[in-house]
Structures are given as structure tokens and as C-alpha cells.
NUMAR-408617 format. One record per residue (C-alpha): residue in one letter; x, y, z. Coordinates in steps of 0.02 Angstrom, whole numbers, padded with zeros to 5 digits, always signed. Example, Ala and Ser with C-alpha at 12.3 -4.5 7.8 and 13.67 -1.06 7.14 Angstrom:
2
A+00615-00225+00390;S+00684-00053+00357;
//
This chain:
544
X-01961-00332+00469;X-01797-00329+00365;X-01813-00405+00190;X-01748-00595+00159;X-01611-00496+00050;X-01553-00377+00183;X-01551-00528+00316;X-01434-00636+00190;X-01307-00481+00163;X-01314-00451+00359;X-01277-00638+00371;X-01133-00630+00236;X-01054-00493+00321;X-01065-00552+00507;X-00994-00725+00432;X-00834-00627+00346;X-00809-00520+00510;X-00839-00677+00634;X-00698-00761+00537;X-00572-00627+00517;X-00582-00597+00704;X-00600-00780+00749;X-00404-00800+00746;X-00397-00918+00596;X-00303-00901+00463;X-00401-00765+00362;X-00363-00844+00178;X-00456-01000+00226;X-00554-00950+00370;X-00630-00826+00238;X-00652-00946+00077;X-00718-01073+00189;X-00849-00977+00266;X-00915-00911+00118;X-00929-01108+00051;X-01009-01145+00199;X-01129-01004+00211;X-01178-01036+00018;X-01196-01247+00057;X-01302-01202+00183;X-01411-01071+00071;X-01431-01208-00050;X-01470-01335+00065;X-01614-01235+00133;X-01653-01221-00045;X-01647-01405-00085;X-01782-01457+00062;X-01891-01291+00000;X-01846-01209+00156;X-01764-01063+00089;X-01784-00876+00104;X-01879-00831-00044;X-01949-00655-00147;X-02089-00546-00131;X-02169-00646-00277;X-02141-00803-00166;X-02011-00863-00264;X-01855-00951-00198;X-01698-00810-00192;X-01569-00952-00187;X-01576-01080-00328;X-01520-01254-00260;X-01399-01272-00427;X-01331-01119-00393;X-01160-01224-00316;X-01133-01197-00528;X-01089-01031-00521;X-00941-01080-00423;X-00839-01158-00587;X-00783-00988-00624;X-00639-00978-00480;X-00498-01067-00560;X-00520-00932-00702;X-00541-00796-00587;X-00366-00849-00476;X-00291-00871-00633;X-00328-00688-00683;X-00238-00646-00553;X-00072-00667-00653;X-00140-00643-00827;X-00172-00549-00904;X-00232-00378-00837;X-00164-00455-00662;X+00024-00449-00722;X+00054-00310-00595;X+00036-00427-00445;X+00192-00497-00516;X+00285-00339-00463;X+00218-00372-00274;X+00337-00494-00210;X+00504-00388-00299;X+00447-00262-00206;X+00444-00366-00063;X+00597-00426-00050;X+00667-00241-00130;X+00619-00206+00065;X+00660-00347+00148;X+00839-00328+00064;X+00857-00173+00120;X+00792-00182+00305;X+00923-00341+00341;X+01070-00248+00251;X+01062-00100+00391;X+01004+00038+00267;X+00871+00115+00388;X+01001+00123+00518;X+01113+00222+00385;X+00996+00340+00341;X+00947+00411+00503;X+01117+00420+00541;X+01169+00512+00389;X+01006+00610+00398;X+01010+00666+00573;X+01187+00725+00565;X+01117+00820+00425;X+01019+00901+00519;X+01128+00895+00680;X+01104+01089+00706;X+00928+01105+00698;X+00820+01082+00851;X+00699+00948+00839;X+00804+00909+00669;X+00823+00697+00757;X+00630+00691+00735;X+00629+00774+00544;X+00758+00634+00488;X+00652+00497+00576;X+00510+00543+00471;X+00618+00574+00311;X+00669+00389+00362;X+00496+00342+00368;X+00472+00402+00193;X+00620+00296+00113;X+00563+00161+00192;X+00405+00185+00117;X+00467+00194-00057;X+00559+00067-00025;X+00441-00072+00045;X+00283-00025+00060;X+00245-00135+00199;X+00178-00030+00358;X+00220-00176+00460;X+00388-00186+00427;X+00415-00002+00436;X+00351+00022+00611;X+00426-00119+00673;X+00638-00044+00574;X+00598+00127+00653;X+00551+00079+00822;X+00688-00024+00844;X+00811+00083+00769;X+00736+00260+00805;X+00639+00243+00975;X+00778+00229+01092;X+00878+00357+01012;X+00702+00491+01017;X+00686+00453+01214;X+00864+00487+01263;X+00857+00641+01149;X+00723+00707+01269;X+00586+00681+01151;X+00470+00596+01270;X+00351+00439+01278;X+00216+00531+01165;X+00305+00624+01045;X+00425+00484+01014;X+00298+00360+00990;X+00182+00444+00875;X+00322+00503+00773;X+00370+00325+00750;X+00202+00244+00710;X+00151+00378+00608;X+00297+00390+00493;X+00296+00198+00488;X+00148+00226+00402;X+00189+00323+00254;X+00207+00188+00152;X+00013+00162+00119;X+00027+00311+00028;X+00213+00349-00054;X+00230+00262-00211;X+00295+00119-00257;X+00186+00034-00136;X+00098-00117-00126;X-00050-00061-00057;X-00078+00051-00225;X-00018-00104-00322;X-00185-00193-00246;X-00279-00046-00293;X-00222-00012-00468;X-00282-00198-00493;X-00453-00193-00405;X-00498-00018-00468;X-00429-00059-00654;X-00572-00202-00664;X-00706-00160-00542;X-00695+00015-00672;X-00696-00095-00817;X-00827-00193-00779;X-00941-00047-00711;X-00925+00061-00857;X-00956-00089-00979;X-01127-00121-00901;X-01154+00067-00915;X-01114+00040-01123;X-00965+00105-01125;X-00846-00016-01232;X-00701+00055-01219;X-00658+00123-01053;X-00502+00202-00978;X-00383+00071-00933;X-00311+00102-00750;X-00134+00046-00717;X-00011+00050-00578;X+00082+00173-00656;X-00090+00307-00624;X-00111+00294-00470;X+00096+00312-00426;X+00085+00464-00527;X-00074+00519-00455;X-00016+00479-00250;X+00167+00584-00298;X+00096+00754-00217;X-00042+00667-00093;X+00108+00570-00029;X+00229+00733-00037;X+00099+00848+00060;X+00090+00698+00194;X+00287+00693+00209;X+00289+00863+00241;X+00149+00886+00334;X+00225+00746+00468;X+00390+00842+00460;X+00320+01016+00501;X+00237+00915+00659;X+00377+00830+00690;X+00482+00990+00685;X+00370+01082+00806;X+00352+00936+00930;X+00555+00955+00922;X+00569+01146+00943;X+00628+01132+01122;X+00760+00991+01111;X+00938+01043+01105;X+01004+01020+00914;X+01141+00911+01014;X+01056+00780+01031;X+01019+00781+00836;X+01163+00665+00755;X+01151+00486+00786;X+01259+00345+00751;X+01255+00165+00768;X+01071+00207+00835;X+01118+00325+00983;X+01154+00488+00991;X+01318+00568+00949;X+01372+00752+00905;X+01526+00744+00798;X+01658+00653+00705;X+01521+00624+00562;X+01579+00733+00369;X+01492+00777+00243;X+01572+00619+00124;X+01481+00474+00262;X+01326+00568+00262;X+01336+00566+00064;X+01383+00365+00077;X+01231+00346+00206;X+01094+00459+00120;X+01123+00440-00062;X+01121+00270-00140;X+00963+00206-00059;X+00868+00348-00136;X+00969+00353-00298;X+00907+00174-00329;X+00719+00209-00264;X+00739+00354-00362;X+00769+00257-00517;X+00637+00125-00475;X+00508+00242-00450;X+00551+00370-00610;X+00572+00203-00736;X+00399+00192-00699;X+00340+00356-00695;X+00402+00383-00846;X+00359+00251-00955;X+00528+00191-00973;X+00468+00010-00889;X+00302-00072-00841;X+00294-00086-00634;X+00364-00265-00655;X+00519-00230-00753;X+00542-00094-00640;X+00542-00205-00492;X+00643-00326-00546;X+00788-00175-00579;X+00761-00122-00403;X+00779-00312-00343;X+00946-00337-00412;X+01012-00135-00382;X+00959-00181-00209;X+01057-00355-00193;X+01236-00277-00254;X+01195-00139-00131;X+01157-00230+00008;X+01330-00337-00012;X+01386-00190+00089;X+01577-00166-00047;X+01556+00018-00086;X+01659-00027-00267;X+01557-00165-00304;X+01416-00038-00298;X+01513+00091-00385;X+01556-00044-00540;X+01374-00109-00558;X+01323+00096-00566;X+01461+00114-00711;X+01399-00043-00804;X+01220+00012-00765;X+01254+00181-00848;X+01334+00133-00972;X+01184+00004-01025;X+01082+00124-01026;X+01174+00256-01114;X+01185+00122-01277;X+01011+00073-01246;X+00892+00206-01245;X+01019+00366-01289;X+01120+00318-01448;X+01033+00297-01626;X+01030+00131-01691;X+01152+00139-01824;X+01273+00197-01685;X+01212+00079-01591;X+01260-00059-01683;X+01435-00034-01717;X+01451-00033-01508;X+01347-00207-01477;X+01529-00297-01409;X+01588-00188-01288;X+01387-00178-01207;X+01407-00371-01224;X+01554-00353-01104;X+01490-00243-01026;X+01324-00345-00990;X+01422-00504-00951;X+01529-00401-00822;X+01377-00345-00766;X+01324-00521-00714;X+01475-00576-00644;X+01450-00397-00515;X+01296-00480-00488;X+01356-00674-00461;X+01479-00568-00332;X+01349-00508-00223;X+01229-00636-00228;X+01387-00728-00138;X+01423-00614-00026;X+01248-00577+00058;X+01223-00777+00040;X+01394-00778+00181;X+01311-00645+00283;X+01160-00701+00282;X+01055-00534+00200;X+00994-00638+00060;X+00917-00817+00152;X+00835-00677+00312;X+00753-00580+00153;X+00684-00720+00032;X+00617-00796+00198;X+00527-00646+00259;X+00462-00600+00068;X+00406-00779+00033;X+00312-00793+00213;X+00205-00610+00159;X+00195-00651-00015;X+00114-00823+00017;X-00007-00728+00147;X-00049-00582+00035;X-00102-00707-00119;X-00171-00834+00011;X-00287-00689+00081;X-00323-00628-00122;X-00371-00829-00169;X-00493-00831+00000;X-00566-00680-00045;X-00592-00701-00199;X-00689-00872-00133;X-00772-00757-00039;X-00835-00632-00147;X-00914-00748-00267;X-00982-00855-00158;X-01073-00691-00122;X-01102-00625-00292;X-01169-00805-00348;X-01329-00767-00278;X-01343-00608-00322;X-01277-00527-00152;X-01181-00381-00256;X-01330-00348-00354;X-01446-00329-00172;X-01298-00228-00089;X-01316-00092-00234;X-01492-00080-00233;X-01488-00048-00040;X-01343+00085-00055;X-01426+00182-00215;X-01610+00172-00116;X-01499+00264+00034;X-01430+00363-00074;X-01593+00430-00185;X-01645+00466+00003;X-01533+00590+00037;X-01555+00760-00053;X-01473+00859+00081;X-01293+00734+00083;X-01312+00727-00096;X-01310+00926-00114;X-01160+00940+00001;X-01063+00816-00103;X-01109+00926-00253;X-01081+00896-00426;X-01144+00926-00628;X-01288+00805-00597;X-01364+00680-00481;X-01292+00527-00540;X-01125+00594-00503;X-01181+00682-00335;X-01243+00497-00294;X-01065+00414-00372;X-00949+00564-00237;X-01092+00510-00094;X-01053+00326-00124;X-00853+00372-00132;X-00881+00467+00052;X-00975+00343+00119;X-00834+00212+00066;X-00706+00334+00117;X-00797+00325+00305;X-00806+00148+00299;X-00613+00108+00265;X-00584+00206+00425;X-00694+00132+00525;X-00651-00061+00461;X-00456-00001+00500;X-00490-00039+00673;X-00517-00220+00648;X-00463-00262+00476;X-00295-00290+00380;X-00297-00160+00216;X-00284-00315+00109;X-00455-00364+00167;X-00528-00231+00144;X-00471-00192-00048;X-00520-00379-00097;X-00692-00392+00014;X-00755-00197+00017;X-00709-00110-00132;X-00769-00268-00257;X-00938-00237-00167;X-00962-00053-00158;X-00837+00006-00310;X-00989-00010-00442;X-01086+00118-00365;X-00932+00251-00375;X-00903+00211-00555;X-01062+00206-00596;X-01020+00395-00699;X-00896+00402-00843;X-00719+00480-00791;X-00738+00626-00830;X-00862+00663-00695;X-00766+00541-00552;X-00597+00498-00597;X-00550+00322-00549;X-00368+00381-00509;X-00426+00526-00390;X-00532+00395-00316;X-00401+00260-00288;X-00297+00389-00209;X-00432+00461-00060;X-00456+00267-00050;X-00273+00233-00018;X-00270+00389+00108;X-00419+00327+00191;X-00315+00160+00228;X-00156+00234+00300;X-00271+00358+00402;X-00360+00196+00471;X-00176+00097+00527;X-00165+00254+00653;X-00325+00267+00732;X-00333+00234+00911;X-00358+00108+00986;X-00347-00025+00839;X-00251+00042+00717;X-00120-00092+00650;X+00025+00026+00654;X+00000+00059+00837;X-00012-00141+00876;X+00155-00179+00760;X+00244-00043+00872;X+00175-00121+01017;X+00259-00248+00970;X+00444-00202+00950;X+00432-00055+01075;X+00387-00192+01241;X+00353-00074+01363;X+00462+00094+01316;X+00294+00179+01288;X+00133+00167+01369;X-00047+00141+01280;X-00116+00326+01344;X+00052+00408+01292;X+00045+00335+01098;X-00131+00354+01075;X-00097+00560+01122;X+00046+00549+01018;X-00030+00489+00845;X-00172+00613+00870;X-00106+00772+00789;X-00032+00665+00663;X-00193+00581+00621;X-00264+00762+00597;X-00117+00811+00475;X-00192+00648+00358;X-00364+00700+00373;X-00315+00871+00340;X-00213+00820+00178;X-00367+00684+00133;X-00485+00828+00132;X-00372+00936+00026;X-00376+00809-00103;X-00549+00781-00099;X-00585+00990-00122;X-00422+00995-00256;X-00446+00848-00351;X-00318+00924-00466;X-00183+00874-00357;X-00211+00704-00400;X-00275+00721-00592;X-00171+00851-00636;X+00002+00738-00625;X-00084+00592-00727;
//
């Protein structure tokens, strides 16, 4: 017979999957059910009725409903301090949202497509070189799938492409932003693996341990992210080798051949990724924290999606010019030029006074706060439930159980544990516990959200991988197979998330056989890439 521990995990975890598939809202349907559970634990408790030891005493203590006072301080953490980069999660929110209502993915497959207008296959390339932007540009899979297969989809069926190499094209490169930094999803994870690290390696003794920031794990998902681009263009480019190269330029979202120079491809291409570009190398670099970053990209983003090509040339100017006093001169020079970057500054705000006008008339700026403040409020809604949840569970020791069961598993297993490999058992048992997690995340991608699964999973089975200081397991390199793991997981068939959001805008362009076929191969090309990682963890730790 199970033990009374085992049954009250089972019964934590069928409570947190009833409710997320119940259809309630999953940031109180989640919270709540953990109360619940826990009132009903204590209850049992109270009347002597509850589950108790092997020593016969109780495992719940009826004043446990104490532990509970915690939350406000844990929410609250959230922000501040070590969760200041959340802050940069709704700027690059509406960074995407900015962009997707000012017609930029439109503009960039039709500037990249007539790029590659004489290459077969070359329409499917720039759909996927699409994809990426996008990616680095919102970071929400949802709202990528959904831009390309409006925008992209028609114009890959009339080009000959077919139901199933169209659609996986689509979904797939929809779902390179899990993985191309600046994305939220490795926002999420700098912040859960930064403390669930922390806190592992302080129980271990270690008092000062590596600090994990955003900035990491951008650095280390650059080539992951890279090798996945260009992994889904080679596919992309073979799936294409038989269509004509006419069918390759598109504008206004069909197909055209001509009448397209190189000066509007230039116009189309190059100031989205100048300013992601920017965004993403402030922060590589060290120049700003992710936040600061953000908020740059927010405001590049609003002059440029006024849609006046000089308004975006004189807020570049006044930009460089900033900059050039700011970080290049020496500060006695400096000095003697703090007037004209006044003017310059104050010009600078009147550029941005201009646009904010001007995508207030056509009506860029209320469609994109709307959108960003309806996923913002869900994605902290769903971190506040969860983190109801998870100490709820961790109150009565639930975390505590849960590792015991893993490491007994794992202490069982000499033959997994000499496949994993590594210096010494601890760590063999620390990469077993990262596989094992890395299985999981697929397998929960059928049915759960990635936010769920970074606030409910990784709190509860992190310890165990950073159980080993970094030198044997490097947080980063994990973070980075964990973020893989998640965008492999939106395209497997047949619940993936990506596949249900293009569902959704495609109506019934392509069937359910034809897209599952079609994401296949490209679901191989991210397990190909994952296990490359995994072997090589120098791709990842070698760019920190």
C-alpha cells in the first residue's frame, strides 16, 4: 500500500491538474484548490482523523493554516528585490503588441521574401526568418502563431506549398520565441532558477552562490536559439526545393514577382531588427539591466510604429547622438556639451509626444496596451495562484516528501545513472533529475500552459538538479534544455498549444492529419538541437 506521504502528493497533484483542466480560471482555480485541499488536511487533523507517520504521529499539524502568513511577502518578492526582472515582462509585452498592430510582420515577409524572390522554397525561409523577429520581438508563442498564420498561411498555399508543409512551417516558426532571447519565457526562468539555485545551494552551505540573472540565460540561449533558426530554415528550404522561386516575393500578404527594390526591402527589413538588435545587445552587454532595456525598446517601438519614416529617422539622430555624449565622450568633454544633449533630450521628447499622438489617432497604441494589460494581468494572476499553490504544498512538508521519493528513484537506478555520466554520483543523480524534468516538461506540454509549469514544476523538482555546486551542473545550461524542453512541448501533436492557437486563426485552411505531419520533422530538428546541447554543454556555457 502507498505511504500516507505518497497518497497526499498524488492528491496535490490530481487537485492542480483537475483544476487547470476544469476550465476555470487557472490563477484562482489553482490558489483556491490548494486552500481547500490544505483546510481540508487540517480539518482531518483537527477531529484526529488525519493521515499520520510511521511512528503514528499526525503528518499534518492542525495549526499548520500558520505557515500560510508568509504569502504577502512572497507576492511581494515578486517585484523586489531579486524579482525586479518581472518588471521587464509587460515592456516586452507591449514591445510586441506594438509591433504586431503597426503591420511590421506583414513588412518583413514582404521585404524578406522579395529578398529571397529567386530562390526556390526562398517564401518559406523568410516565413521562418519572420518567425524569428517575431520572437525577439515578443516572446509570446501565442501571438506569433496566430501574426504568421494570418499573414503567411494564405500566401504559403497559393505558392504551392501545400496543407502540411504550410502549416508546420507556420506553427513551428511561431514557436521560436520560447527559445530566442529576449523572451518572456526565459524572463520566468531566470527568476525561478535564480532562487530555487539560491536557496538549494544555501542548504547545501554554500553562502555565497552564483547569482543567476536574465541577462545568463539570454546569453546562454544566443546559439541554442541560432542552431534552431537555422535548423527550421534548412527544413523549410528543403520542403521548398520544388516550388517555383516566382512565387517567392510577397506583398500586401500575397504573392507578387516584381516592382519591389532593394531601398523598400531595406525600409521593410531593417528597422525592426535594428531596434531588437539594440534591445537585445544593451543587455547582452551590460550596457542596461533587462528592465532599462525594455523600457528603450518600448518607446523605439512607439515612434516606429507611428508609421512617419522621418519621425523615425529624427528619434535615431537624437538617439545617437545621446548616446554618443553618454557613454563615448570623457567627462570633462562631456561637460562642456551638457546644453546641446539638453536640447537634444527635450527634442527627443517632443519626437516622442509626436508619436504617442499619432498611434493614439490610428488606434496602434489603445489595440496594444489592451492586449498587454489583458496577458500581463493573466501571467501575474497565474504567478500569485501558484505561488498559493506551491506553499500550500510546501507548508506541510510536500516539497520535502517529493525529494525524498525522486532521490530514493534515483539511488535505484545505477544503470540511468551511468548513462547520464558524470565526476561523481551526486552529480550523475543532479543530470538524472535534470532528464527526468526535461521528459516531464514535454509530456505536461500537452495539457499545460509553460507558465504553469515554471511556477508549479520546476519550484518542486529544481532542488534536486541543484543539489551540486555549478561547476558540476550549471544552472544556465540547465535553464536553457529547460526552456528547449518547453518550446519542443507547444509542438507536439496532438496538444501542443502552438498547434491549437493556429487552429485558431487558420479555421479550416488546414486539416488536423495534415498539421500534425507537418510539425513532425520540425519537432525532430528541436530534439535534435536539445540533444546537442545536452552532449555540448559548451554551447551554452561557453557564451556566459
Amino acid at each position: 500500500m502507498p505511504s500516507p506521504e505518497l497518497l497526499i502528493i498524488l492528491l496535490f497533484l490530481g487537485v492542480a491538474v483537475a483544476s487547470l483542466l476544469s476550465g476555470f480560471p487557472v490563477a484562482f482555480g489553482l490558489g483556491g484548490a490548494g486552500l481547500l485541499l490544505l483546510a481540508l488536511l487540517v480539518g482531518l487533523s483537527a477531529l484526529g482523523l488525519g493521515p499520520t507517520n510511521a511512528q503514528g504521529g499526525a503528518l499534518v499539524d492542525a495549526g499548520i493554516w500558520r505557515d500560510l502568513t508568509p504569502l504577502s511577502n512572497d507576492i511581494y518578492g515578486f517585484m523586489l528585490p531579486s524579482g525586479r526582472m518581472l518588471l521587464a515582462i509587460p515592456l516586452f509585452i507591449l514591445m510586441g503588441f506594438l509591433l504586431q498592430h503597426a503591420g511590421v510582420a506583414q513588412a518583413l515577409l514582404r521585404g524578406l521574401s522579395a529578398g529571397l524572390r529567386g530562390v526556390p522554397g526562398g517564401l518559406g525561409v523568410a516565413v521562418v526568418l519572420v518567425g524569428g523577429v517575431l520572437a525577439a520581438s515578443t516572446g509570446v508563442v501565442g501571438a506569433s502563431v496566430a501574426t504568421l498564420t494570418v499573414i503567411a498561411l494564405p500566401s504559403l498555399l497559393s505558392a504551392g506549398y501545400g496543407e502540411r508543409r504550410a502549416g508546420g512551417i507556420v506553427a513551428a516558426s511561431g514557436t521560436l520565441g520560447q527559445i530566442i532571447p529576449p523572451s518572456i519565457i526565459l524572463l520566468l526562468l531566470a527568476d525561478q532558477v535564480g532562487t530555487q539555485f539560491a536557496a538549494a545551494r544555501l542548504a547545501a552551505g554554500d553562502f555565497a552562490p552564483l547569482a543567476i540573472t536574465s541577462g545568463d540565460l539570454f546569453r546562454g540561449a544566443m546559439l541554442p536559439g541560432a542552431l534552431t533558426l537555422l535548423g527550421f530554415m534548412a527544413l523549410a528550404l528543403w520542403q521548398g526545393r520544388g516550388i517555383s522561386p516566382l512565387g517567392s516575393a510577397v506583398r500586401g500578404g500575397e504573392p507578387a514577382t516584381g516592382g519591389y527594390g532593394p531601398a523598400g526591402i531595406a525600409a521593410d527589413v531593417l528597422p525592426p531588427i535594428v531596434l531588437i538588435g539594440i534591445v537585445l545587445g544593451a543587455i547582452l552587454t551590460g550596457l542596461a539591466d533587462t528592465t532599462s532595456a525594455a523600457s528603450f525598446g518600448v518607446v523605439g517601438t512607439l515612434v516606429f510604429a507611428a508609421g512617419q519614416r522621418w519621425l523615425t529617422a529624427l528619434a535615431a539622430l537624437l538617439g545617437l547622438l545621446l548616446a554618443l555624449w553618454s557613454l563615448i565622450l570623457p567627462p570633462a568633454v562631456r561637460d562642456s556639451f551638457e546644453t546641446p544633449a539638453m536640447g537634444a533630450y527635450l527634442m527627443l521628447l517632443a519626437v516622442l509626444v509626436v508619436a504617442l499622438v499619432l498611434t493614439l489617432r490610428r488606434g496602434i497604441l489603445r489595440a496594444a496596451v489592451s492586449d498587454s494589460l489583458r496577458l500581463t494581468a493573466m501571467i501575474f494572476a497565474i504567478l500569485i495562484g501558484a505561488a498559493l499553490f506551491s506553499l500550500c504544498f510546501r507548508s506541510i512538508g510536500g516539497d520535502q516528501w517529493l525529494a525524498d521519493l525522486l532521490a530514493g528513484w534515483m539511488e535505484g537506478s545505477p544503470a540511468l545513472l551511468t548513462l547520464v555520466g558524470g565526476p561523481d554520483v551526486a552529480t550523475a543523480q543532479a543530470r538524472l533529475a535534470l532528464l527526468g524534468l526535461l521528459v516531464l516538461i514535454i509530456l505536461l506540454g500537452f495539457v499545460l500552459e509553460f507558465i504553469e509549469i515554471i511556477v508549479i514544476v520546476l519550484p518542486l523538482t529544481l532542488p534536486l538538479v541543484f543539489a551540486v555546486p555549478s561547476e558540476h551542473l550549471d544552472p544556465v545550461w540547465a535553464a536553457v534544455l529547460i526552456a528547449m524542453a518547453l518550446q519542443t512541448s507547444f509542438l507536439t501533436p496532438p496538444f501542443g498549444f502552438a498547434l491549437f492557437y493556429f487552429r485558431g486563426a487558420a479555421a479550416e485552411r488546414v486539416q488536423s492529419w495534415a498539421l500534425y505531419a507537418g510539425v513532425a520533422p520540425f519537432v525532430g530538428v528541436q530534439l535534435l538541437v536539445l540533444a546537442l546541447v545536452w552532449l555540448l554543454p559548451g554551447i551554452v556555457v561557453g557564451l556566459q
